[in-house]
Legacy VTK file of the C-alpha trace (Angstrom):
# vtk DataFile Version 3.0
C-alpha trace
ASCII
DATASET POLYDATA
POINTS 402 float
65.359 -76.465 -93.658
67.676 -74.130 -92.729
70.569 -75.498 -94.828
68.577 -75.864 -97.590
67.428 -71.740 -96.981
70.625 -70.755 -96.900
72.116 -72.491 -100.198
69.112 -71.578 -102.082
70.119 -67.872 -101.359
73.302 -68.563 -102.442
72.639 -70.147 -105.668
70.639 -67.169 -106.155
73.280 -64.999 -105.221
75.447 -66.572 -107.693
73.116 -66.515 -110.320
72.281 -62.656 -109.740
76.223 -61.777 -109.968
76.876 -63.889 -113.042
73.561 -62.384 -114.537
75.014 -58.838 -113.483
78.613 -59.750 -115.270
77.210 -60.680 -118.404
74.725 -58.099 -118.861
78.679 -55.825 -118.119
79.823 -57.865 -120.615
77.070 -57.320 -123.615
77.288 -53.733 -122.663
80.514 -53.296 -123.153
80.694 -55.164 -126.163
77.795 -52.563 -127.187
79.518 -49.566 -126.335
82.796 -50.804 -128.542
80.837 -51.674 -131.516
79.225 -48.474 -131.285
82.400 -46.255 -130.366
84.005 -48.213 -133.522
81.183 -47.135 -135.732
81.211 -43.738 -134.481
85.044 -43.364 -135.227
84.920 -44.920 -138.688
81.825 -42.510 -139.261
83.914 -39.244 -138.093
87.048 -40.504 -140.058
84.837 -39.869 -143.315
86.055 -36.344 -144.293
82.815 -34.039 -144.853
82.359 -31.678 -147.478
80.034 -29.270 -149.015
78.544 -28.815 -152.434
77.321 -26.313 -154.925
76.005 -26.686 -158.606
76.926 -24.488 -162.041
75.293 -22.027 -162.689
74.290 -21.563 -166.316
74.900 -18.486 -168.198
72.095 -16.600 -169.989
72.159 -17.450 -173.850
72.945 -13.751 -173.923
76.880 -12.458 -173.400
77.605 -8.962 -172.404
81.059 -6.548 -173.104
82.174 -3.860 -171.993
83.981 -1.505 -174.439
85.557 2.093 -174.807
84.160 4.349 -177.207
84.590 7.706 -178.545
81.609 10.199 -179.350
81.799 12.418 -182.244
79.632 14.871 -183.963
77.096 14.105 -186.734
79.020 16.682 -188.910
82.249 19.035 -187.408
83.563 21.409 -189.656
86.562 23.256 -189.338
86.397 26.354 -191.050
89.726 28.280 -192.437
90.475 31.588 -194.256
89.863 31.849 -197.619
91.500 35.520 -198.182
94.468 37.587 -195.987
93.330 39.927 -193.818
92.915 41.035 -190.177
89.987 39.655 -187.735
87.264 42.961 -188.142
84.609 41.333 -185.287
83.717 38.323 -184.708
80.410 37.295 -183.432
80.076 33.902 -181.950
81.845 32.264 -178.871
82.177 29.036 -177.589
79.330 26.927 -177.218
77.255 29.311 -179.443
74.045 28.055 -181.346
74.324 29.103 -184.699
72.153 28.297 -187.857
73.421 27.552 -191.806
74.320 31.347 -193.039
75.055 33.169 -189.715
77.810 35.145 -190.192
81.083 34.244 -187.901
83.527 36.440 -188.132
84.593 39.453 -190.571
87.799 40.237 -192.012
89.152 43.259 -193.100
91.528 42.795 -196.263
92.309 45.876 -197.580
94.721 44.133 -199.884
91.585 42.261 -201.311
89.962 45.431 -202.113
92.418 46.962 -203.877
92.689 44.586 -205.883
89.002 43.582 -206.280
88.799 47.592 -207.424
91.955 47.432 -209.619
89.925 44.375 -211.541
86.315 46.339 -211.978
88.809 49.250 -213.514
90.140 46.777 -216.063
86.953 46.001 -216.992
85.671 49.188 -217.947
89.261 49.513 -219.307
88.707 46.448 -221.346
84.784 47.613 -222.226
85.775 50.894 -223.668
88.628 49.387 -226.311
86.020 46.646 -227.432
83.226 49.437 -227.941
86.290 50.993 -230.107
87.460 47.635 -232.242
83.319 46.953 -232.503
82.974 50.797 -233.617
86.312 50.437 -236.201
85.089 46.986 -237.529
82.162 48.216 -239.005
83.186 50.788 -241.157
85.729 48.990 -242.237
83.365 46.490 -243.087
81.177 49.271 -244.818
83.606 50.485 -247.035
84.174 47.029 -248.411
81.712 48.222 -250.905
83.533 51.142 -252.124
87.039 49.068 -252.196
88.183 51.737 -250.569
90.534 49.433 -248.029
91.683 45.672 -248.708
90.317 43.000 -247.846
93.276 41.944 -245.538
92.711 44.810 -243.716
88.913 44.590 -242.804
89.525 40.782 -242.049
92.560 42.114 -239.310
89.960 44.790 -238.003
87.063 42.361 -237.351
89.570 39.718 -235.859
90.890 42.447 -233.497
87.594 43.138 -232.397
86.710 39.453 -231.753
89.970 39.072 -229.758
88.879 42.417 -227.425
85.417 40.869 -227.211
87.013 38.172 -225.301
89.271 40.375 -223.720
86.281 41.616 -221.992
84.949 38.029 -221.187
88.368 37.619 -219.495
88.306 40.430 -217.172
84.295 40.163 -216.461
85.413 36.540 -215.107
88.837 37.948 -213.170
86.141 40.350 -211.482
83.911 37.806 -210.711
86.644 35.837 -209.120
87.400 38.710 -206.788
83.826 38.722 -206.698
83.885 35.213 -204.887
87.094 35.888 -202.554
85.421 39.368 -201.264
82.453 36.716 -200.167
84.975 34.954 -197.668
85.670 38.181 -195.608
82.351 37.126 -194.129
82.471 33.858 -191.910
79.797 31.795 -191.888
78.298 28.998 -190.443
77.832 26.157 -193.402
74.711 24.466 -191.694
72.862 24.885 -188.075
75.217 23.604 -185.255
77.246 24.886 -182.154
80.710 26.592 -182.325
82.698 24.078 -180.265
86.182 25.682 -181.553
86.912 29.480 -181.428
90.956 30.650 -182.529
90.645 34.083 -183.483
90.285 37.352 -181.728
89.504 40.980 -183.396
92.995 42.205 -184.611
94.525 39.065 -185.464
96.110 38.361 -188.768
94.839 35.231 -190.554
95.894 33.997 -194.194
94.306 31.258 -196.530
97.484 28.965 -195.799
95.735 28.923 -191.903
98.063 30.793 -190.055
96.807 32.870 -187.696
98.889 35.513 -185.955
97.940 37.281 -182.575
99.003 40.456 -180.869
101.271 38.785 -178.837
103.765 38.008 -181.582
103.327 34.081 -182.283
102.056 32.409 -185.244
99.946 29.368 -185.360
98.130 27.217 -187.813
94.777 26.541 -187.078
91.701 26.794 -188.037
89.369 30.018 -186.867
86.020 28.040 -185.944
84.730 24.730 -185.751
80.824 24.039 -186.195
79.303 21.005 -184.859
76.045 19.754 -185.849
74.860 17.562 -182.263
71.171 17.426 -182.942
72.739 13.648 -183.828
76.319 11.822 -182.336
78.144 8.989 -184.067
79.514 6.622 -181.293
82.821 4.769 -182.640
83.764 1.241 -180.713
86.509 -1.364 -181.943
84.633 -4.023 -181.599
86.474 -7.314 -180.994
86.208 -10.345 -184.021
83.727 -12.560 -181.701
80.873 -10.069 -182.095
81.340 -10.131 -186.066
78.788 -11.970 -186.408
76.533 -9.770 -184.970
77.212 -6.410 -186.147
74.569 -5.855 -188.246
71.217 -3.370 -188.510
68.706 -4.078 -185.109
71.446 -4.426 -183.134
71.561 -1.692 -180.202
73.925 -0.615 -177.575
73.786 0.619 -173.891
75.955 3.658 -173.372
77.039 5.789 -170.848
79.860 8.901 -170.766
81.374 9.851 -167.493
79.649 13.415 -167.237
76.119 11.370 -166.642
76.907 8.656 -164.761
73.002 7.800 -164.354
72.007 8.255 -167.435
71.714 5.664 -170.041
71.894 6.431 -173.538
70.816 3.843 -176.459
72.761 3.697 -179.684
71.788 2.038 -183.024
73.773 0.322 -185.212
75.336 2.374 -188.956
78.167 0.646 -190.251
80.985 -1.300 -189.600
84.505 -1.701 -191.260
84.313 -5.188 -192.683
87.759 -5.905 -191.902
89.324 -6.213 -188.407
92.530 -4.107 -187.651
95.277 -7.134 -187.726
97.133 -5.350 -184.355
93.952 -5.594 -182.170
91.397 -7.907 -184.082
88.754 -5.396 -183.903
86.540 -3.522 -186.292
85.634 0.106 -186.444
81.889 0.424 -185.523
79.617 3.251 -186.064
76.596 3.708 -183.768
74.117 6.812 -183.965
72.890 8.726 -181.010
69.632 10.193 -180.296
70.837 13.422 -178.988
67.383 16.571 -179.250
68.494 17.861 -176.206
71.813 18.280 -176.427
73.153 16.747 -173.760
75.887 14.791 -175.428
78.576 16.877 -176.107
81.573 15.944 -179.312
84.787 14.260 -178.192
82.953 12.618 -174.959
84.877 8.893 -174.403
81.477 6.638 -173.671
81.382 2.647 -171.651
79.703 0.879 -174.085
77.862 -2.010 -173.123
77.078 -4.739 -175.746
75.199 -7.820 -175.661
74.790 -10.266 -178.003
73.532 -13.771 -178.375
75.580 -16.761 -177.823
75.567 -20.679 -178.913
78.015 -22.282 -176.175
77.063 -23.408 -172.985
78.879 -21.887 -170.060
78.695 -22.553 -166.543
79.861 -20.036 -163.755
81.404 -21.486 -160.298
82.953 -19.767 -157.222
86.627 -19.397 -157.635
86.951 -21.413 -154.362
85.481 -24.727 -155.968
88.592 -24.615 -158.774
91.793 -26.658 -157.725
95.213 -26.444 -159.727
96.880 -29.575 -160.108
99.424 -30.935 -162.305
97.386 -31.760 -165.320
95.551 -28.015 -165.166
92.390 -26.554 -163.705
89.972 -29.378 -161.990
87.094 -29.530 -160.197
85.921 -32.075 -157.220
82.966 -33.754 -157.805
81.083 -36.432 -155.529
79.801 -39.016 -157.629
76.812 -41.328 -156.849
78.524 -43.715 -154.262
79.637 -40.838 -152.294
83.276 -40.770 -154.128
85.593 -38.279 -154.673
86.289 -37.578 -158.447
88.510 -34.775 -160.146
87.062 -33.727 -163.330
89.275 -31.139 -165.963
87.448 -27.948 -166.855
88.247 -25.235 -169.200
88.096 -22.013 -168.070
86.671 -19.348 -170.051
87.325 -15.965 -167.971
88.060 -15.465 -164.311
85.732 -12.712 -162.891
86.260 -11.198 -159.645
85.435 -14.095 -157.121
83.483 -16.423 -159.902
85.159 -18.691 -163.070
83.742 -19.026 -166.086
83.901 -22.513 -167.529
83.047 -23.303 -170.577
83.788 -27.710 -171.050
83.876 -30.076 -168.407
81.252 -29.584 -165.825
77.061 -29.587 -166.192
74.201 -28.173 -164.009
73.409 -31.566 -162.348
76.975 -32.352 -160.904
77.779 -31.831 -157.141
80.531 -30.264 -156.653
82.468 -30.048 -153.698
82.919 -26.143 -152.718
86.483 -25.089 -151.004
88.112 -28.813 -151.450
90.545 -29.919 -148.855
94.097 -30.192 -150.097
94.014 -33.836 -148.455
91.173 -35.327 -150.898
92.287 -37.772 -152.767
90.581 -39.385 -155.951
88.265 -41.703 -155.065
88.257 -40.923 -151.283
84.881 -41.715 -149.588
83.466 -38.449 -148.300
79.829 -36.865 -146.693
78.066 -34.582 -148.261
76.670 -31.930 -144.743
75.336 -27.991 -145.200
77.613 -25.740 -143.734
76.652 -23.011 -140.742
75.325 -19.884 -142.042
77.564 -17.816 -142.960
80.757 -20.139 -143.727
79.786 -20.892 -147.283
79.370 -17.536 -149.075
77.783 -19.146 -151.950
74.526 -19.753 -150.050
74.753 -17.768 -147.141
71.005 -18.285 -146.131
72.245 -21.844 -145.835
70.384 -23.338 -142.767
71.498 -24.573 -139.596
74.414 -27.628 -139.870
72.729 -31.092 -140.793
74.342 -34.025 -141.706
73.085 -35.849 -145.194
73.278 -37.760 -147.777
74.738 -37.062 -151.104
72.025 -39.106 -152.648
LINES 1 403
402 0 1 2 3 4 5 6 7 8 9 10 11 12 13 14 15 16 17 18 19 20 21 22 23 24 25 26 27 28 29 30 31 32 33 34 35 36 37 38 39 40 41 42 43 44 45 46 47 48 49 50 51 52 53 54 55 56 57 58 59 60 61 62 63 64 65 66 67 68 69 70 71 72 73 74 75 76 77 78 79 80 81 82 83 84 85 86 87 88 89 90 91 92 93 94 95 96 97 98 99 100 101 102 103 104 105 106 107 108 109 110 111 112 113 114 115 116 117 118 119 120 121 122 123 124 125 126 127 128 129 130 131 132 133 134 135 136 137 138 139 140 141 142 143 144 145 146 147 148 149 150 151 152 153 154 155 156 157 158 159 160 161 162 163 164 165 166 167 168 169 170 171 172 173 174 175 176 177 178 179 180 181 182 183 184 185 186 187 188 189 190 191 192 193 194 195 196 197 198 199 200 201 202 203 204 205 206 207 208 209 210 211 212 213 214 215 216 217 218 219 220 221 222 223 224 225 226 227 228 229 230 231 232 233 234 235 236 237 238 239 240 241 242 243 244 245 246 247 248 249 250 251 252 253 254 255 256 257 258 259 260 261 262 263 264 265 266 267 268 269 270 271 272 273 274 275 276 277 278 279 280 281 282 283 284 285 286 287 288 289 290 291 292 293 294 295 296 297 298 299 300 301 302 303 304 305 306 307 308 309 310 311 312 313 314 315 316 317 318 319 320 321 322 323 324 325 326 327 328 329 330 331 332 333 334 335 336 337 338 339 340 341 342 343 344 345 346 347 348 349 350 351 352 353 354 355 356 357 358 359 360 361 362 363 364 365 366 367 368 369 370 371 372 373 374 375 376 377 378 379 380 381 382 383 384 385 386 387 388 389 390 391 392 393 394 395 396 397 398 399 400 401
């Protein structure tokens, strides 16, 4: 019995250790397969993925412009003379009629009183010729002169009648010229230009000649009517279209920074300069309180429908590769695939692209340089933070393109 005790436990002892070094075995063979799988699974490069962004059907420019008066008149010398007063400065409101400036032209008057004498001159020999032309016509009846005779006096007397129409008109004229020793304003505005000061010599040819010695040409006021501002932009030849009445414009000038100003549309040049391919545009300018001033340079924002689709991407998504600008998508079995893209504008850390991509398409964001086409790859969300495209991005998890 004793035998048979003791080989019993050692059958069972044998058993046990070949039960022990099989179970090693299967565990093993366990812990390779999964190792193996683990290590194929981390050789599978990961990446991350965005999608376009659409554009709004709308399209925005920014432009330069240049804002100008609703009228601006410089105003000259008519007559030679020197500046008498003058009574409006610089930024001075002035309304149609108000009187500028005076000049004194004693030249002007001389001359202006040498014509009224002429006149009276001329008045008193046609009262004579008028006077001599009827008797002579009233002793036609006693034949007491010829007839050649009467028919010279009457003639002379027609010829001093216009004599006096001649110098009426030359004193009229002077007249008009003693009228432009006043300045003034031709319609309500503000004096934006003042070049004259009391003592100066000015002249009708626009030079103006100050105490100190020098001469200039230039003119002695300029009126601006603001109560309304024309706003010129060269508008480039892809907004053609849409230059037209309705259209509006956002505007700003550097002196307001915060303040918005809206422009309508006038007119437009139909034809684009051939050096810049833009058109002159006129916009008009609400401006009751005065608060736009003439000569301001505006930013002029414009927007204006548009029929292309355009996507927007980061600028890290774009690779540059021999046959131009691509993008990396993952297609539906988890491949890599380069697609071409045309590129419409590059902004400051986004690309506009215009062909080659749509909304629905994953693309892989900040593509390793070691991708190849048609490399197997796993789609994971990066840590908050890394990708700057969604930075609310949660916590890393793996998953599945699909």
């Amino acid at each position: 019995m004793n035998v048979l005790r003791g080989k019993g436990l050692a059958i069972a002892a044998l058993l046990l250790c070949v039960s022990y070094v099989g179970y090693r075995l299967y565990e093993g063979r366990l812990e390779a397969a999964a190792l193996r799988e683990a290590t194929l699974e981390r050789a599978v490069p990961t990446v991350a993925v965005i999608h376009a962004t659409p554009l709004p059907s709308n399209e925005t420019i920014t432009l330069p412009g240049n804002i100008q008066a609703w009228y601006e008149a410089p105003i000259y010398a008519q007559v030679s003379g020197y500046v008498k007063m003058w009574y409006k400065d610089y930024g001075a409101q002035a309304k149609k009629g108000d009187v500028l400036a005076e000049i004194n032209a004693p030249t002007l008057d001389a001359q202006y009183a040498q014509a009224k004498a002429d006149l009276e001159s001329e008045r008193a020999k046609n009262a004579l010729a008028e006077l001599t032309a009827r008797r002579y016509v009233a002793m036609r009846k006693n034949h007491a002169l010829s007839e050649q005779a009467i028919s010279v006096q009457v003639a002379e007397a027609k010829a001093q009648a216009a004599k006096v129409k001649a110098a009426e008109q030359n004193v009229k004229n002077f007249e008009a010229m003693i009228h432009f020793k006043t300045i003034v304003a031709p319609y309500d505005g503000v004096v934006t230009v003042r070049n004259i000061n009391v003592g100066d010599y000015v002249n009708k040819e626009g030079t103006i000649s100050s105490s100190g010695g020098s001469s200039t040409i230039s003119n002695l006021f300029t009126v601006a009517d603001v109560s309304m501002m024309r706003l010129f932009v060269s508008v480039p030849e892809a907004f053609g279209p849409f230059l037209q009445p309705g259209l509006t414009a956002d505007v700003t000038v550097p002196q307001l920074p915060q303040r918005h100003f809206t422009a309508k549309f006038l007119t437009v040049a139909r034809g684009f300069d051939v050096s810049t391919r833009t058109a002159i545009t006129e916009f008009t300018i609400e401006n009751e309180d005065r608060a736009l001033w003439p000569g301001s340079y505006a930013t002029v924002h414009l927007t204006a429908p548009v029929e292309k689709s355009v996507f927007t991407i980061p600028s890290t998504a774009m690779v540059f590769q021999e046959h131009g600008a691509q993008v990396a998508v993952v297609t539906d079995g988890d491949r890599v695939h380069f697609t071409p893209i045309t590129v419409g504008r590059i902004l400051d850390n986004a690309i506009e692209v215009t062909d080659g991509i749509s909304s629905n398409e994953h693309i892989i964001n900040n593509p390793s340089a070691a991708l190849l086409e048609g490399d197997n790859v796993r789609v994971v969300t990066p840590a908050p933070g890394y990708d700057l495209v969604t930075p609310d991005a949660p916590a890393p998890k793996e998953e599945s393109s699909k």
